[in-house]
KEMARVEX-126670 format. One record per atom (N, C-alpha, C, O): residue in three letters; x negated, y negated, z negated. Coordinates in steps of 0.02 Angstrom, whole numbers, plus 50000, padded with zeros to 5 digits. Layout:
N
ALAXYZ ...
//
This chain:
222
UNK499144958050658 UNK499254956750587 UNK498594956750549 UNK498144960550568 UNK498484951950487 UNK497954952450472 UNK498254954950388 UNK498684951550362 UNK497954961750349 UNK498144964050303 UNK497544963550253 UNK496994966150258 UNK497794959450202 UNK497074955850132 UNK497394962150102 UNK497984963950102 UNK496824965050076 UNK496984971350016 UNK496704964949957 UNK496174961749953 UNK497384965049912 UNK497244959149845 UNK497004962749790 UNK496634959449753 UNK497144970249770 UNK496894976149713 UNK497644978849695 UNK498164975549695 UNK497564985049681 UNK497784990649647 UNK498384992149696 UNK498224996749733 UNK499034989649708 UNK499474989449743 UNK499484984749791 UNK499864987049834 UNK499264979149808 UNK499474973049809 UNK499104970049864 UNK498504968649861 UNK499574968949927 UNK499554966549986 UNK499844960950017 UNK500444959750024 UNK499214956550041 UNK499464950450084 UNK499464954450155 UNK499034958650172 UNK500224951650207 UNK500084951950258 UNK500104947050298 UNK500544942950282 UNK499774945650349 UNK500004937050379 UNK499974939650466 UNK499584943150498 UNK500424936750478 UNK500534936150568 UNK499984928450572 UNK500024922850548 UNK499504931950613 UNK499094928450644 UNK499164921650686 UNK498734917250690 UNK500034921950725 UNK500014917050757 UNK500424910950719 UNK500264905050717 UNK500914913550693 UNK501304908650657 UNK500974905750595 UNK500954899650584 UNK500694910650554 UNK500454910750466 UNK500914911250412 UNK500874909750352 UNK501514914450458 UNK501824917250395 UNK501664923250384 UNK501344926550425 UNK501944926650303 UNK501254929350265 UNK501884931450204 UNK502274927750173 UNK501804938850201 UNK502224942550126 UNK501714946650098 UNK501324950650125 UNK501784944850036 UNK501394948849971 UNK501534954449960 UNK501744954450018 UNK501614957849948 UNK502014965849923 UNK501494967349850 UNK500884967449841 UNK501974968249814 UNK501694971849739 UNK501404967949708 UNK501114970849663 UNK501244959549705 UNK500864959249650 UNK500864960449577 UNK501354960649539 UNK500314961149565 UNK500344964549487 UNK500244958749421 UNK499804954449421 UNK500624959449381 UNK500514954549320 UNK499914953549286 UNK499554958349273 UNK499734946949268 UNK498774946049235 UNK498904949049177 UNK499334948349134 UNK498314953849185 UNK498024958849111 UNK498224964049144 UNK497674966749147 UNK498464966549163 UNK498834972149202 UNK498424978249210 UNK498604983849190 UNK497954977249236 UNK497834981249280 UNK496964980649271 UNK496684975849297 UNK496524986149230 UNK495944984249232 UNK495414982349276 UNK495344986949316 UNK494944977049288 UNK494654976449330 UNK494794971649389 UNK494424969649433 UNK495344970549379 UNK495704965649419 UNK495674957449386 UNK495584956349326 UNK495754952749430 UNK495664944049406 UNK496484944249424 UNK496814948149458 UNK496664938249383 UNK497314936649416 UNK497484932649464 UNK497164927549477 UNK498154934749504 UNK498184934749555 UNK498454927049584 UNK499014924849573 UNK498114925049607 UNK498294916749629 UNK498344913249711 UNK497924909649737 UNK498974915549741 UNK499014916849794 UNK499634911649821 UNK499834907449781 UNK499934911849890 UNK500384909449918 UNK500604915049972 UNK500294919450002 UNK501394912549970 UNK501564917050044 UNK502204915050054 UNK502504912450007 UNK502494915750112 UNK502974914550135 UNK503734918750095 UNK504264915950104 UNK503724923950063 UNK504004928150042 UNK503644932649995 UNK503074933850016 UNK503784935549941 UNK503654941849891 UNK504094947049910 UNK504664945449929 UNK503944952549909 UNK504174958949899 UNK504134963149851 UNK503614960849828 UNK504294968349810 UNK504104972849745 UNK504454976749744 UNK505064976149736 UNK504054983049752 UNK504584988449747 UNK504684992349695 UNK504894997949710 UNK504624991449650 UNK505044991849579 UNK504784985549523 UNK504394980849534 UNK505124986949465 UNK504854981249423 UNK504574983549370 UNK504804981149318 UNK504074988149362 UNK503414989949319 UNK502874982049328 UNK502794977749372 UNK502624983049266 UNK501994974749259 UNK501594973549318 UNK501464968649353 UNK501344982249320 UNK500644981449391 UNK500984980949453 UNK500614981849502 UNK501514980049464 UNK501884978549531 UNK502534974149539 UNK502954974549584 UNK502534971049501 UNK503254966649497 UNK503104956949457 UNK503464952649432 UNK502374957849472 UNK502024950949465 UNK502314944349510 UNK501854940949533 UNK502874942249523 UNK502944940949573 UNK502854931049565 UNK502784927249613 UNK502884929549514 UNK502884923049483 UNK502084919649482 UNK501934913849468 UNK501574926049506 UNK500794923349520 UNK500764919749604 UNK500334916249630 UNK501464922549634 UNK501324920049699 UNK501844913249699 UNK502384912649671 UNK501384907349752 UNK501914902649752 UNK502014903049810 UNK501544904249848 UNK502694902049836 UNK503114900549896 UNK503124896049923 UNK503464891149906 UNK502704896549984 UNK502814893750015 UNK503454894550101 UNK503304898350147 UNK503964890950102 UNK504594893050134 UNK504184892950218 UNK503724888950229 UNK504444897950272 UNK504274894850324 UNK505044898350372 UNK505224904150364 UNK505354894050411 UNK505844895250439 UNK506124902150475 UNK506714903650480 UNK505614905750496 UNK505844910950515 UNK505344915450522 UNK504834913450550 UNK505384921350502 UNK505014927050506 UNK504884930150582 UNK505234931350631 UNK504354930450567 UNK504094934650630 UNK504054943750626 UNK503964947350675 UNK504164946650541 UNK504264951950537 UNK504874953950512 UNK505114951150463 UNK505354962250560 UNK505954964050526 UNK505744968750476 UNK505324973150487 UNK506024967850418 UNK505814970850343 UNK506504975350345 UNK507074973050347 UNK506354981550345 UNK506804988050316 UNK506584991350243 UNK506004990050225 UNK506964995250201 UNK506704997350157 UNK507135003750147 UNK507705004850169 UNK506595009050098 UNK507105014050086 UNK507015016650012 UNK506505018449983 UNK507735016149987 UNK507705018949913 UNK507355026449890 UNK507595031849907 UNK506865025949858 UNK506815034049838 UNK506485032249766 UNK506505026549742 UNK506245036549740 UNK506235037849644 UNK505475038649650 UNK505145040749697 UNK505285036149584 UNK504685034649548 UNK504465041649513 UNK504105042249464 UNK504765046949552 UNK504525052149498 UNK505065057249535 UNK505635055749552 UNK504685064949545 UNK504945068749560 UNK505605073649523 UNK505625079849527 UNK506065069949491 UNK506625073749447 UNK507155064049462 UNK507425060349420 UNK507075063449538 UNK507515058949560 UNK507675054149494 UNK508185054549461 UNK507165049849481 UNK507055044749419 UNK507075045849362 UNK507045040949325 UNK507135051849334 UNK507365049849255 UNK506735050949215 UNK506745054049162 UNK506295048949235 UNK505485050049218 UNK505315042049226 UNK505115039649173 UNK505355037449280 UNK505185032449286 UNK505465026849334 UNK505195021649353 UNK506135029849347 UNK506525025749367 UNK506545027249439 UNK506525033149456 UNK506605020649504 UNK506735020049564 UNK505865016749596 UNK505375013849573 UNK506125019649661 UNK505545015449695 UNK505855013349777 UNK506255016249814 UNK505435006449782 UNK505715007149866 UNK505085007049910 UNK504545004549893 UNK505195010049968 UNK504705008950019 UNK504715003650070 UNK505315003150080 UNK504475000350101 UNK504404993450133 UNK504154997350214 UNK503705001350228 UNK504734993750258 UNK504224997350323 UNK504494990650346 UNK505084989050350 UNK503864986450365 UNK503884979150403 UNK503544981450459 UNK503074985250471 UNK504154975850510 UNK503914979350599 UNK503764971050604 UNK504084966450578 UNK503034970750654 UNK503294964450692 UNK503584963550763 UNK503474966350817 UNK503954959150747 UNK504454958650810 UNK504164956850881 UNK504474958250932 UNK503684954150881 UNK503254953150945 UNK503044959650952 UNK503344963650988 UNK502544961050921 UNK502154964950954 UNK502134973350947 UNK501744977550969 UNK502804973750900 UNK502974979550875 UNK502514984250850 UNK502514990150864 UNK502194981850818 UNK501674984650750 UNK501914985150687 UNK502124980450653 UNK501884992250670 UNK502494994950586 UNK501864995750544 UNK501324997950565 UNK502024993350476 UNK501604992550428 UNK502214997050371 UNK502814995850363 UNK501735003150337 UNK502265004850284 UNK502015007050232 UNK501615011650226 UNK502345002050173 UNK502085000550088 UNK502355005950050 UNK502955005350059 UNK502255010850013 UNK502505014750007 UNK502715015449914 UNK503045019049876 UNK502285009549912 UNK502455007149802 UNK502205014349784 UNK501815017849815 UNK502555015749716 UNK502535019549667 UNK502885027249685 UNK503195030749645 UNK502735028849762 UNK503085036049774 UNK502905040149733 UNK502315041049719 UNK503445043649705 UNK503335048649664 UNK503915054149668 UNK503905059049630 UNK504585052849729 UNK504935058949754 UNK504635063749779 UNK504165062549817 UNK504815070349765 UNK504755075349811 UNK504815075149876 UNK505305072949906 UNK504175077949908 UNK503945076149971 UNK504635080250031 UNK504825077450082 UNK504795084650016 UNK505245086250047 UNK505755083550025 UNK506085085750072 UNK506145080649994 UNK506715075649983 UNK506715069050036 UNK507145067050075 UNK506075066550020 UNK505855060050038 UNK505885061250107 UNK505815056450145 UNK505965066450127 UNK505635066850225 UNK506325070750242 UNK506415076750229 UNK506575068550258 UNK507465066950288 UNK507155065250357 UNK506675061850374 UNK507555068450389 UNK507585066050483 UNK507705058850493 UNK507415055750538 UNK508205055650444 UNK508375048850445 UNK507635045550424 UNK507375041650464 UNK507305047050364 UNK507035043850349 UNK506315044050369 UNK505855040350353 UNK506315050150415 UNK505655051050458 UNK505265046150507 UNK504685044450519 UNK506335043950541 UNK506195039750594 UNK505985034850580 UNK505775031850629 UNK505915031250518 UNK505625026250487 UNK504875025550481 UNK504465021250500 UNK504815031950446 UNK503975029350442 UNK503525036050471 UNK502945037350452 UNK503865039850518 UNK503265041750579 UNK503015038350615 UNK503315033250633 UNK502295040150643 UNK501825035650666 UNK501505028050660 UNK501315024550706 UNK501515026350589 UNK501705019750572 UNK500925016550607 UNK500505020950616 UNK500795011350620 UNK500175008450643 UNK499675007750568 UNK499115010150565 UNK500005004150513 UNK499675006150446 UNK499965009350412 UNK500575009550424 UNK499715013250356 UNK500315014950289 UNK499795012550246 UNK499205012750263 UNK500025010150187 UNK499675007250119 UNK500035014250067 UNK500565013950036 UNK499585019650070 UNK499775027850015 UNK499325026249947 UNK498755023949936 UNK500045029449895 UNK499565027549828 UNK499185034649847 UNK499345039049887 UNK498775034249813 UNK498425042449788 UNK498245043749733 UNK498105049649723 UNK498185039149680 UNK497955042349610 UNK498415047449565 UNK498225050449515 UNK498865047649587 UNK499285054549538 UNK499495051549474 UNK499405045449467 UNK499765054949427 UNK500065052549364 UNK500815048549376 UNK501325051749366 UNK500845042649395 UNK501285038449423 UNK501555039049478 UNK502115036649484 UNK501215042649539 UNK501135042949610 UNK501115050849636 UNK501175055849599 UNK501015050649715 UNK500635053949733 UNK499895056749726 UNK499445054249759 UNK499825060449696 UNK498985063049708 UNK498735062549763 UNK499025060249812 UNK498025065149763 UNK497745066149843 UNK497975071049868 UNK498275070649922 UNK497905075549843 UNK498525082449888 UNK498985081349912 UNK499045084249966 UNK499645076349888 UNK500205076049920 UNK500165069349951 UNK500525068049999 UNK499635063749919 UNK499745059149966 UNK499345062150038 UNK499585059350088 UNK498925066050052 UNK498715069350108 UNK499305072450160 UNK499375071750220 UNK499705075950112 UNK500125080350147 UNK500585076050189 UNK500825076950244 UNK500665069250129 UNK501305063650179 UNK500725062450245 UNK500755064650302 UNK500375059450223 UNK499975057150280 UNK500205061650351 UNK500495059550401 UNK499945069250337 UNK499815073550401 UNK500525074750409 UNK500655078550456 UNK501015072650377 UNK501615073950395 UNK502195068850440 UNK502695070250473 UNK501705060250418 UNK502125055850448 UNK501665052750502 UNK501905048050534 UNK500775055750521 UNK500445051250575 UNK500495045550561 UNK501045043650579 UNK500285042750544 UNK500175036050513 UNK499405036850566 UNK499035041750572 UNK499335027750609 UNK498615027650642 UNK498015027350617 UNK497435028950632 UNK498455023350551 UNK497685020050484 UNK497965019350421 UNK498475016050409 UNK497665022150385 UNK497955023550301 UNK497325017650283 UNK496755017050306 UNK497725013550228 UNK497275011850184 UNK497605014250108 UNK498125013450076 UNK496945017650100 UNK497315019150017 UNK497555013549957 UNK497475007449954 UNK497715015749935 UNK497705011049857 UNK498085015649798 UNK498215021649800 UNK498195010849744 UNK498215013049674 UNK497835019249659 UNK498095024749648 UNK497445018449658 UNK496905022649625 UNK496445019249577 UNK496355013349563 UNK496165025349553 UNK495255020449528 UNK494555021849536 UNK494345027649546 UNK494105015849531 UNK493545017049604 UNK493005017249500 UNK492955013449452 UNK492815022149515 UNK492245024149445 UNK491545019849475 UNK491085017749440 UNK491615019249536 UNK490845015949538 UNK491015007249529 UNK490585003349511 UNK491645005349544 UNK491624997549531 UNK491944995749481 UNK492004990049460 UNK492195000949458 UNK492604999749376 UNK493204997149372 UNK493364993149328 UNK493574999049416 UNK494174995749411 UNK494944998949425 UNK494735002649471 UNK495545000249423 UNK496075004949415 UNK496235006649342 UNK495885005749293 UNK496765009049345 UNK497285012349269 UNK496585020849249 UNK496285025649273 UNK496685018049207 UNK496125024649182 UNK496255029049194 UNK495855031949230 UNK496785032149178 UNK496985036749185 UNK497285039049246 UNK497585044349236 UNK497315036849310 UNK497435041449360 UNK496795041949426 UNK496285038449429 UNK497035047549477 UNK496355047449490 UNK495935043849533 UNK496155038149541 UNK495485044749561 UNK494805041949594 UNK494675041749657 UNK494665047449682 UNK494555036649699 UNK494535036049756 UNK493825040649759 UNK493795044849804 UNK493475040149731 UNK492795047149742 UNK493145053349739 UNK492915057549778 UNK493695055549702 UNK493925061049707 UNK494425063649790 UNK494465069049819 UNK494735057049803 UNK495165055249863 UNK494615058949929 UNK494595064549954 UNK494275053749939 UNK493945055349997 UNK493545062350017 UNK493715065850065 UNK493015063649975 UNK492935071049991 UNK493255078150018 UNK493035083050046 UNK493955075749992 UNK494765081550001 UNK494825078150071 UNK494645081650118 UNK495085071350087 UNK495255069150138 UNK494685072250195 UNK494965076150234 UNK494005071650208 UNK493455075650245 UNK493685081050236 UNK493875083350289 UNK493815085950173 UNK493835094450220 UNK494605095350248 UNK494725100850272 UNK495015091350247 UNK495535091450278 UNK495595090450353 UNK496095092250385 UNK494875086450387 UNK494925083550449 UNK494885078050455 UNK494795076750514 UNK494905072550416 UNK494955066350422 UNK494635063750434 UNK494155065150397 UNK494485059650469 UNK493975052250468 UNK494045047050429 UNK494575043950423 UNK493235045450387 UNK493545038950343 UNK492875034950380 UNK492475036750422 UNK492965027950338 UNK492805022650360 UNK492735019550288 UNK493285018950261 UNK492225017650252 UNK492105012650189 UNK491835007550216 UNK491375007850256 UNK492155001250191 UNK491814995050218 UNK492004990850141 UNK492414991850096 UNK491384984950157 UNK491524979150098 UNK492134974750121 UNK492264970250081 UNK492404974950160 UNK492834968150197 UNK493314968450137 UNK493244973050097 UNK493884962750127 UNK494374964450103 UNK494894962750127 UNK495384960750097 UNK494804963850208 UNK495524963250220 UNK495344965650313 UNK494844962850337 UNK495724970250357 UNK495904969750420 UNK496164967050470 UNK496724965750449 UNK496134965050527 UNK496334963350546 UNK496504967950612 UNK496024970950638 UNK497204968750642 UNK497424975250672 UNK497264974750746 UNK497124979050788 UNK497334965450749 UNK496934966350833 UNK496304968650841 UNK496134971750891 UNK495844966950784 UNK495034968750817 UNK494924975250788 UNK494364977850794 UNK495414978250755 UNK495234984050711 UNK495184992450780 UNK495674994650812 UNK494434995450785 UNK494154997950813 UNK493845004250796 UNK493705009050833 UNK493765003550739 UNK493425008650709 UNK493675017350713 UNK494255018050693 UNK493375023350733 UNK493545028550754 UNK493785032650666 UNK493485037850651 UNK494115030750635 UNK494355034650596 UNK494975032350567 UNK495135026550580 UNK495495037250512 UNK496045037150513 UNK496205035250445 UNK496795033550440 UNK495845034950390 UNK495695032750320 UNK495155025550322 UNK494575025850342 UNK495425020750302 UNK494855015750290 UNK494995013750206 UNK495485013250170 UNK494405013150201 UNK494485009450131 UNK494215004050108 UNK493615003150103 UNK494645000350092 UNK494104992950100 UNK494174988150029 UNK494484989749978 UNK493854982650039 UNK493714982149940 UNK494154977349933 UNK494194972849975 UNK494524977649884 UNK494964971049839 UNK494604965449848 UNK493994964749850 UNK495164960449853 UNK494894954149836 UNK494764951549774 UNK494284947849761 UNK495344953949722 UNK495294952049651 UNK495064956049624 UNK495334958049572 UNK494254960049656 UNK493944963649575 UNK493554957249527 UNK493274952049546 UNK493644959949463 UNK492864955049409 UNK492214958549439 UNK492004964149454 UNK492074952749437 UNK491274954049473 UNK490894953349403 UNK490284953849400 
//
């Protein structure tokens, strides 16, 4: 799978052999500071709730392709720890591909209680996922503390973070927190990270000895 980090939430994924290709989260223009708008194609959109910065879905055009090469599961849980009535619903996205059985899992706007959210049922879903896409900025989300704790709780092989905001490139919701704040916690926890300019992975050649990568948007303003 090759996974374009597009900014803030917002993921292209494309199967390499076919070129079909789902968006997850794009975010609406103006949205989201620091970000260009989003001008893309894919075979399918996804959105797991309908807030502006993640329910953009009219920036992507569709293009149809007959059959998917990935099975898409999802699981209902809340935007906020008092089971929605703070900010509604959220869903999580766990796309398998069917060849080669590689699980990718989007995790939107988690904001349930971490012990709610981690049900035996819903474990079997997204333990050991090959990627997880974890918010970490807090406010809306998970923080780094608890998006850490999901992490060490569901093994995930490679986290790429998102929704956060990066103070050195200027870009994210002001108000929640900082991938400079993220990473330092992630190191005394044990972790291995990995910063690279790329903006996007690719899972066959992906090699690198650590368990956090973070890699740069495609749609920052330069």
């Amino acid at each position: 799978m090759l996974i374009k980090y597009v900014g803030h939430a917002c993921f292209k994924i494309r199967d390499n052999e076919t070129g079909y290709s789902i968006v997850i989260d794009p975010y609406k223009p103006d949205s989201v500071r620091g970000f260009g708008t989003i001008k893309d194609t894919a075979s399918e959109v996804l959105c797991t709730h309908d807030h502006f910065d993640h329910n953009g879905a009219e920036c992507i055009t569709i293009e149809p392709m007959s059959e998917s090469p990935f099975d898409v599961k999802c699981i209902d849980t809340y935007h906020d720890p008092e089971k929605g009535a703070l900010r509604g619903e959220n869903r999580i996205y766990i796309i398998t591909h069917k060849a080669s059985g590689e699980k990718l899992v989007h995790y939107g706007d988690i904001g349930e209680k971490l012990d709610d959210l981690l049900t035996e049922e819903n474990l079997e879903l997204l333990r050991d996922a090959d990627v997880a896409l974890v918010p970490i900025g807090g406010v809306y989300t998970y923080d780094r503390h608890e998006a850490l704790d999901l992490i060490e709780k569901t093994s995930p092989k490679l986290v790429l973070p998102m929704h956060y905001r990066a103070e050195a490139a200027g870009f994210g919701l002001p108000n929640i927190g900082s991938i400079e704040e993220f990473l330092p916690e992630a190191v005394s926890r044990g972790h291995g990270i990995s910063v690279g300019q790329m903006w996007f992975v690719d899972t066959a050649d992906y090699n690198v000895d650590a368990d956090i990568l973070v890699i740069r948007p495609q749609n920052m303003k330069l």
